[in-house]
C-alpha positions as CSV (number, residue, x, y, z in Angstrom):
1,X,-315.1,9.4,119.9
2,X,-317.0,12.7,120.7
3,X,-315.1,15.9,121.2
4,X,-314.1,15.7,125.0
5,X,-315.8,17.9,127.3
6,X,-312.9,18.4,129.8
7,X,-309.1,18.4,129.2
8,X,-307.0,18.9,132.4
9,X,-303.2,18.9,132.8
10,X,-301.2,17.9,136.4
11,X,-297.4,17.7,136.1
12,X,-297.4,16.7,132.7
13,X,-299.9,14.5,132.6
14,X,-303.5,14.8,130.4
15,X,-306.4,13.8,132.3
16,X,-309.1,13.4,129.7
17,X,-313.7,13.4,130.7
18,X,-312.2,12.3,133.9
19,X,-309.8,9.4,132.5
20,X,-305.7,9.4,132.5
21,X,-304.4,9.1,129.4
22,X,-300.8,8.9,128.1
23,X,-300.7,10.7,124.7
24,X,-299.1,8.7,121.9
25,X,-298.3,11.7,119.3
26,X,-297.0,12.8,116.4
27,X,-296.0,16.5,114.9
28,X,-297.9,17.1,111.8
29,X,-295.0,19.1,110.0
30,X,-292.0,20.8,111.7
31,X,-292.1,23.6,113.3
32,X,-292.6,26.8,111.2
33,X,-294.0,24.9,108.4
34,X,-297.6,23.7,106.9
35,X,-299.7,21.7,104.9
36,X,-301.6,24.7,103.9
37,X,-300.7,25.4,100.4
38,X,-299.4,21.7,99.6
39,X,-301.0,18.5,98.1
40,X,-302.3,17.6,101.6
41,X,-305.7,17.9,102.7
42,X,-306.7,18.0,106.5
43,X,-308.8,15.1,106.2
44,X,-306.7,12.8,104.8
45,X,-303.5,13.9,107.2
46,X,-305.2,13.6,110.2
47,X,-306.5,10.1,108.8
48,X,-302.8,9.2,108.0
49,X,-302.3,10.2,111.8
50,X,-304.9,8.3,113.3
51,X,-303.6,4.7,111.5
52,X,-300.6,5.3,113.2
53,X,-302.0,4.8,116.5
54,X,-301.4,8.3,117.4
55,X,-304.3,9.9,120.0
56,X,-302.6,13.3,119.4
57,X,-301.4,15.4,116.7
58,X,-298.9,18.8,117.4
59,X,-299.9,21.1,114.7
60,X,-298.4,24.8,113.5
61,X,-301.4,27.8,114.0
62,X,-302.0,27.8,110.5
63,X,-303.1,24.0,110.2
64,X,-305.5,24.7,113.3
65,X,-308.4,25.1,110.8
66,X,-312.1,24.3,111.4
67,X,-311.3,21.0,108.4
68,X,-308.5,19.8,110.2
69,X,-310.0,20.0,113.9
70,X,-313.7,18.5,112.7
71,X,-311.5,15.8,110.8
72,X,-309.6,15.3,114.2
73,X,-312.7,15.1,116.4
74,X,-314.1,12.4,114.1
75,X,-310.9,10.2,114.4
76,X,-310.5,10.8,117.9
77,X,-307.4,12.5,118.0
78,X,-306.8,15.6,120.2
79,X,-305.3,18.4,118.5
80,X,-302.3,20.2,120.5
81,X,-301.2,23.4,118.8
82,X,-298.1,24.7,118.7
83,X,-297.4,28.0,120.4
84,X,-294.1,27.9,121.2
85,X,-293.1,31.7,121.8
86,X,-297.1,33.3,121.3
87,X,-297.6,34.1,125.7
88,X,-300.3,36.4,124.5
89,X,-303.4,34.7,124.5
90,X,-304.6,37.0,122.0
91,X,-302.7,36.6,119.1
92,X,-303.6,32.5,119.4
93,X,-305.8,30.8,117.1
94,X,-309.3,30.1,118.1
95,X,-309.2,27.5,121.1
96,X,-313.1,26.1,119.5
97,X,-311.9,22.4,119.3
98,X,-308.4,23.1,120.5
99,X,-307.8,20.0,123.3
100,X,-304.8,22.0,124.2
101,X,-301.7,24.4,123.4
102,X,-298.1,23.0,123.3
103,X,-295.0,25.0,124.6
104,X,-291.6,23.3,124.1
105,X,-288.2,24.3,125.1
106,X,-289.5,25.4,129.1
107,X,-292.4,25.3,131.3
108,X,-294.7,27.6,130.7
109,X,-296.6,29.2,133.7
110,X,-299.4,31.3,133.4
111,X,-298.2,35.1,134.7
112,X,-301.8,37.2,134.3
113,X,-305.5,35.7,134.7
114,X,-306.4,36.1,131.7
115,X,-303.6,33.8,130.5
116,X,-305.7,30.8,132.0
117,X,-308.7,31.2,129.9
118,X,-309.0,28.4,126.9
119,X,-307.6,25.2,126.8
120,X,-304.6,23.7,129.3
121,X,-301.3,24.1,128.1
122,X,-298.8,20.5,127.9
123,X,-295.4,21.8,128.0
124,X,-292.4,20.3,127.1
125,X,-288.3,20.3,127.6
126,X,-286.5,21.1,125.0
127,X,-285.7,18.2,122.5
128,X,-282.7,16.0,123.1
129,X,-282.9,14.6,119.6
130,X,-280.7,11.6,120.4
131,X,-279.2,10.2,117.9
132,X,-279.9,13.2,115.8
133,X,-278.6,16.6,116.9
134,X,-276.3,14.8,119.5
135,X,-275.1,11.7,121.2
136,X,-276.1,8.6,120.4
137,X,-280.3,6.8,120.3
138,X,-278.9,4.0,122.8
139,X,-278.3,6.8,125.6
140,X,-281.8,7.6,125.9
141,X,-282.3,5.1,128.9
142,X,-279.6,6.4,130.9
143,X,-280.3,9.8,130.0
144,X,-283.9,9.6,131.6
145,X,-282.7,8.0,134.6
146,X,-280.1,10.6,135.3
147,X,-281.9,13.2,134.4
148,X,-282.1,15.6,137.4
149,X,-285.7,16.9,136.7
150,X,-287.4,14.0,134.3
151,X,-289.0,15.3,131.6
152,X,-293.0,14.0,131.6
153,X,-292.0,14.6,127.6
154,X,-290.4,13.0,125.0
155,X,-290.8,15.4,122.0
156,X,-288.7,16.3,118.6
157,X,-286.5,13.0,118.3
158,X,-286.2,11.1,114.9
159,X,-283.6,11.3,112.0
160,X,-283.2,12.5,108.8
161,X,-283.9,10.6,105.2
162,X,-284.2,10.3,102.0
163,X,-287.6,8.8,100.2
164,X,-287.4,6.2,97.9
165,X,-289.1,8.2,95.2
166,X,-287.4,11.5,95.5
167,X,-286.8,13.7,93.0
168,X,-284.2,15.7,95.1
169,X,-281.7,12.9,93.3
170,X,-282.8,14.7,89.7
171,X,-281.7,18.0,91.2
172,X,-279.3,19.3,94.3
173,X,-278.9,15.5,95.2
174,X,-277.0,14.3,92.2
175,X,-274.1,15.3,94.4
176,X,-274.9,13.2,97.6
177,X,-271.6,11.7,97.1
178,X,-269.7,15.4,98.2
179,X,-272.3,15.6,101.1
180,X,-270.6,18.0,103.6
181,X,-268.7,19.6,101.0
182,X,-268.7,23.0,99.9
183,X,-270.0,22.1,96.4
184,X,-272.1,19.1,98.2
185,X,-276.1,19.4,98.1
186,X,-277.5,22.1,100.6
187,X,-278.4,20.5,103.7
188,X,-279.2,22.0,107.5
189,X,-276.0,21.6,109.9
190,X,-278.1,19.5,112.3
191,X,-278.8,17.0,109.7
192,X,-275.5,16.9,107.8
193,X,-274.0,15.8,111.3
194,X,-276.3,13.2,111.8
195,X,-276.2,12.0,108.2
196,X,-272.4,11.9,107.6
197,X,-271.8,10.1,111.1
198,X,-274.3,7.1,110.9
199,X,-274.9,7.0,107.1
200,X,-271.8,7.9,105.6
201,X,-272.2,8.4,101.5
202,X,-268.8,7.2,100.5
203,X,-270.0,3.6,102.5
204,X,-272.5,3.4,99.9
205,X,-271.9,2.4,96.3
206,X,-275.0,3.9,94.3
207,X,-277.9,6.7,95.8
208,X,-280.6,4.5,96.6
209,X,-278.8,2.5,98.6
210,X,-277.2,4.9,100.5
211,X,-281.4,6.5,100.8
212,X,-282.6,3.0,102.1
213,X,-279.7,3.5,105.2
214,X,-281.0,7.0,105.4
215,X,-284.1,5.5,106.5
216,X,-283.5,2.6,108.0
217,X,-281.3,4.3,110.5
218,X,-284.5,6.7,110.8
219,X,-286.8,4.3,112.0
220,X,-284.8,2.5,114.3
221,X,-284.1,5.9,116.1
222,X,-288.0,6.4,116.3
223,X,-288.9,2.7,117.0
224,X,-286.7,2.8,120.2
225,X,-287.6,5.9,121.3
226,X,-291.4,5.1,121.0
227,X,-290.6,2.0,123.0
228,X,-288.3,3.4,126.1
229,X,-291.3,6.1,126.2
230,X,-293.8,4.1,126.6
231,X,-292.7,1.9,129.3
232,X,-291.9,4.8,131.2
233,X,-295.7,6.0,131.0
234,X,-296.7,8.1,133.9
235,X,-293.3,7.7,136.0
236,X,-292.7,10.1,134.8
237,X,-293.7,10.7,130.7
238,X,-297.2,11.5,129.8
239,X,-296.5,12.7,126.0
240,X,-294.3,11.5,123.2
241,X,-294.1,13.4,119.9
242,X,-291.6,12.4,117.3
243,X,-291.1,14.6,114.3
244,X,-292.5,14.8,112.0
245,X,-295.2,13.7,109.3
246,X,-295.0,15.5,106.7
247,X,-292.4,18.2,105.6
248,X,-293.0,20.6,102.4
249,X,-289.9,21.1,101.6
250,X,-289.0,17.1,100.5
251,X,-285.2,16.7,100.2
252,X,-283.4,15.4,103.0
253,X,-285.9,15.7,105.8
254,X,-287.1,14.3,109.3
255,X,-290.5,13.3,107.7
256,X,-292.5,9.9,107.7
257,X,-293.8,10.6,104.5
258,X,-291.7,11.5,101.1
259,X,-292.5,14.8,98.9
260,X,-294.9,12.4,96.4
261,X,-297.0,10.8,99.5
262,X,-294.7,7.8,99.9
263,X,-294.4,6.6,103.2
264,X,-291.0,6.2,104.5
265,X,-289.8,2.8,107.1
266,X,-290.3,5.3,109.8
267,X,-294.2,5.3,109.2
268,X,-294.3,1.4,109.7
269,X,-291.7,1.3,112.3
270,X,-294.4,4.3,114.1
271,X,-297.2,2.4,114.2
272,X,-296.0,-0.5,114.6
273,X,-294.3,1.1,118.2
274,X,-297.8,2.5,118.8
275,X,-299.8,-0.3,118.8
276,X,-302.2,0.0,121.8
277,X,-301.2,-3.1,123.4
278,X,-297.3,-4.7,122.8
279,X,-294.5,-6.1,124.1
280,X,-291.3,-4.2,125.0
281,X,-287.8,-5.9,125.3
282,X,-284.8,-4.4,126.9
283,X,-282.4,-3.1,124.0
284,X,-279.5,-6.0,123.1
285,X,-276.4,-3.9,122.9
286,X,-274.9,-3.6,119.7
287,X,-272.6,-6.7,119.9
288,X,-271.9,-9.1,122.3
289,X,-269.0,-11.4,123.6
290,X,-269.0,-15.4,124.3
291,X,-269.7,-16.3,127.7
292,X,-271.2,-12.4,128.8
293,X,-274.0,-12.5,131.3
294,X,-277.5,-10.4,130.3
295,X,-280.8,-10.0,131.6
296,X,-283.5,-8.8,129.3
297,X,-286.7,-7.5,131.6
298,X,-289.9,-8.0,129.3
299,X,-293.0,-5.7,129.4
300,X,-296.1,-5.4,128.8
301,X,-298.2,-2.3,128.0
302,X,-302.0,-1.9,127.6
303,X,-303.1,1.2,126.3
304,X,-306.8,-0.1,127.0
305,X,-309.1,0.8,129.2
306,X,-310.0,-2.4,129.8
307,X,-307.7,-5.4,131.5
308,X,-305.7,-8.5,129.4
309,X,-306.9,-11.6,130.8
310,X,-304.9,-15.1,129.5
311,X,-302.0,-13.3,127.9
312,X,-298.9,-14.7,127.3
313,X,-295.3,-13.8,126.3
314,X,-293.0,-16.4,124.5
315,X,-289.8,-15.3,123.4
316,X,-286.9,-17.1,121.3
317,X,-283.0,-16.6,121.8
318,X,-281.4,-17.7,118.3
319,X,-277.8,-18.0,117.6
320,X,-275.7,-19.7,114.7
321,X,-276.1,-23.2,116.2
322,X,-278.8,-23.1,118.9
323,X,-282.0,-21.8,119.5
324,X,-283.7,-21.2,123.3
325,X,-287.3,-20.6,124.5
326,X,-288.9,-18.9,127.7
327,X,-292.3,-18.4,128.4
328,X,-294.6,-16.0,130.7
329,X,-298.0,-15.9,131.2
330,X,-300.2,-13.8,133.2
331,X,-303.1,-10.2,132.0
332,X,-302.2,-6.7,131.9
333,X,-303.9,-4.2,134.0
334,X,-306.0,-1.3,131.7
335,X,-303.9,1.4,131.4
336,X,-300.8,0.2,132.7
337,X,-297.0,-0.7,131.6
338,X,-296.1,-4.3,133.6
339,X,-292.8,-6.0,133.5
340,X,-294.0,-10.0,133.0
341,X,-290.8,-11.5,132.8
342,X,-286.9,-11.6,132.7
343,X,-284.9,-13.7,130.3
344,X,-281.4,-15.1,131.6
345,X,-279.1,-14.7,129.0
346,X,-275.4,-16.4,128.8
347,X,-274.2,-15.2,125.7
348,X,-272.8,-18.2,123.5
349,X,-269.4,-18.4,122.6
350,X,-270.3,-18.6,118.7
351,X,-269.7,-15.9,116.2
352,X,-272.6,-14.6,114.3
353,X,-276.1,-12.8,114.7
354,X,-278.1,-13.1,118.1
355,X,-282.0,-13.0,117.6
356,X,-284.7,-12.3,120.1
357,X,-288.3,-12.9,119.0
358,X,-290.8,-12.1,121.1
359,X,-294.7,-13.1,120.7
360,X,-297.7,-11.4,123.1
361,X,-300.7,-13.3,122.6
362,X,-303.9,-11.9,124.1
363,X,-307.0,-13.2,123.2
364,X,-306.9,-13.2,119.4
365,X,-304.7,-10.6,118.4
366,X,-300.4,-11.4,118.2
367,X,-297.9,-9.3,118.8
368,X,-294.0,-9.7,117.6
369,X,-291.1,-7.8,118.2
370,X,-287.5,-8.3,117.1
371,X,-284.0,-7.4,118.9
372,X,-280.6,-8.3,117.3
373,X,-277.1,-8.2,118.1
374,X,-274.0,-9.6,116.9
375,X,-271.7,-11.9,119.2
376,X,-268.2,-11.7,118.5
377,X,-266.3,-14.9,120.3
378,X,-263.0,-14.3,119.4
379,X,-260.7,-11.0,120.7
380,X,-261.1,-7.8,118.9
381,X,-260.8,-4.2,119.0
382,X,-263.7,-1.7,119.9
């Protein structure tokens, strides 16, 4: 992909050498921070980027360097950079191979003439981080739809974690079982919240165990928030940016990659979310009860430019003693989000773990994606 010639922006979303696209993202390192001075090269991070799926990459002033935006051009990912709190044009980087800049926490609007010169700016609300900083990941839905002003971005969600190889454990972390006390390893207040409500140490019998929830619970929050964004594309998101890829300072951390180049669940569960043409289920709650009515709406989304013909969705309900099929056929527009289907669901009355498997065949390539809940048919207690 050549280094496009025109980059526009209208109400949040990126019109790119005349064409509409919606910007699957990712934040190169959080905010304040930078690869400059680590192990990581530009090349190889914007490759790492670009197997993700990702058409965008968020990046801090300092990682805007003539490596890392030639290396972008080449994979065809645009480069956003950050500047967040810089309204003076002047004291920006270089816009030479800039696609745009990135505000987030308000819209920015250009006050002087000279603040329109260089490339369009993408702004962005500031971060919900459901699941995270606050609430819970399975509000996100509702929070979109009563939202009084949509957002047209979905930035700054994930979760923290612990790699699998860290060597945090040999230092501050061989106390991870005090976590949140005062002689408990040092860890940021938004992320000791997070960590002590949905991956409690003293639930967990050894570190590494505790670690593996630490991510597991991460890429589950960025799997489904990847998947509501997306099948919201255009009405009314045009950008999703999780956080973040990398993270210099290792330890507990939002990143997809550990401290020693390890890539966390999160990594998988990104790309695999980013795919550039999938199937999206509705979310199974959390647990279910005998006899409880559901319908699960199916979509479909194409990131191609060009249409799906003789696709078909075939998804299976399993329970402890049953299985059921359904089946959808029909193409995808290019560019587009359909719903195909909806699967009927009476919940049966039999204790135990409820799978949906979903397969997307178009021509040769296969798509699956799994949803799980628990059915409880006997009375208990929320």
């Amino acid at each position: 992909m050549l280094r496009p010639t025109s980059v526009t922006v209208d109400r949040g979303i990126v019109t790119i050498d005349g064409r509409r696209r919606f910007l699957n993202g990712i934040r190169l390192t959080p905010r304040g921070t930078s690869i400059s001075g680590s192990d990581v090269d530009a090349h190889s991070a914007v490759s790492v980027v670009a197997a993700t799926g990702a058409n965008a990459v968020v990046v801090e002033p300092d990682d805007a360097t003539p490596d890392l935006l030639d290396a972008a051009n080449g994979c065809g990912v645009l480069v956003l950079v950050d500047v967040t709190g810089i309204d003076d044009p002047r004291r920006r980087p270089a816009a030479t191979g800039v696609a745009g800049w990135f505000v987030e926490g308000r819209a920015w609007r250009p006050k002087r003439p000279a603040d329109r010169v260089g490339p369009p700016t993408v702004s962005a609300p500031r971060p919900w981080a459901l699941g995270w900083a606050t609430g819970d990941e399975r509000d996100l839905p509702d929070r979109l739809r009563r939202a009084r002003r949509p957002p047209t971005a979905l930035t700054g969600f994930g979760a923290p974690s612990v790699a699998a190889t860290d060597a945090w454990f040999d230092g501050a972390g061989r106390a991870w079982r005090r976590l949140g006390e005062p002689d408990g390893p040092p860890v940021g207040e938004r992320d000791l919240a997070c960590l002590l409500r949905h991956t409690p140490p003293a639930a967990f019998d050894d570190p590494h165990a505790w670690a593996a929830a630490t991510r597991a619970y991460q890429a589950m929050v960025i799997r489904f928030h990847v998947e509501t964004a997306r099948r919201l594309r255009y009405s009314p998101l045009g950008l999703v940016v999780p956080e973040a890829l990398y993270d210099p300072a290792g330890g507990v951390s939002s990143a997809l990659i550990g401290p020693d180049g390890t890539p966390k669940e999160a990594l998988r569960a990104l790309t695999d979310a980013y795919h550039p043409v999938t199937v999206i289920a509705d979310r199974l709650p959390p647990h279910l009860h005998g006899h409880e009515a559901l319908a699960i709406d199916v979509h479909v989304v194409n990131d191609l430019a060009e249409p799906l013909a003789d696709a078909s969705v075939v998804a299976t309900l399993t329970w402890a003693d049953g299985r059921q099929r359904y089946g959808f056929g029909g193409g995808a527009a290019p560019d587009s989000v359909q719903r195909v289907g909806t699967i009927p669901i009476v919940v049966p009355p039999v204790s135990g773990p409820l799978d949906l498997v979903i397969e997307f065949r178009h021509g040769d390539g296969m798509v699956t994606r799994t949803y799980r809940s628990e059915i409880f048919a006997d009375p208990h207690e929320h």
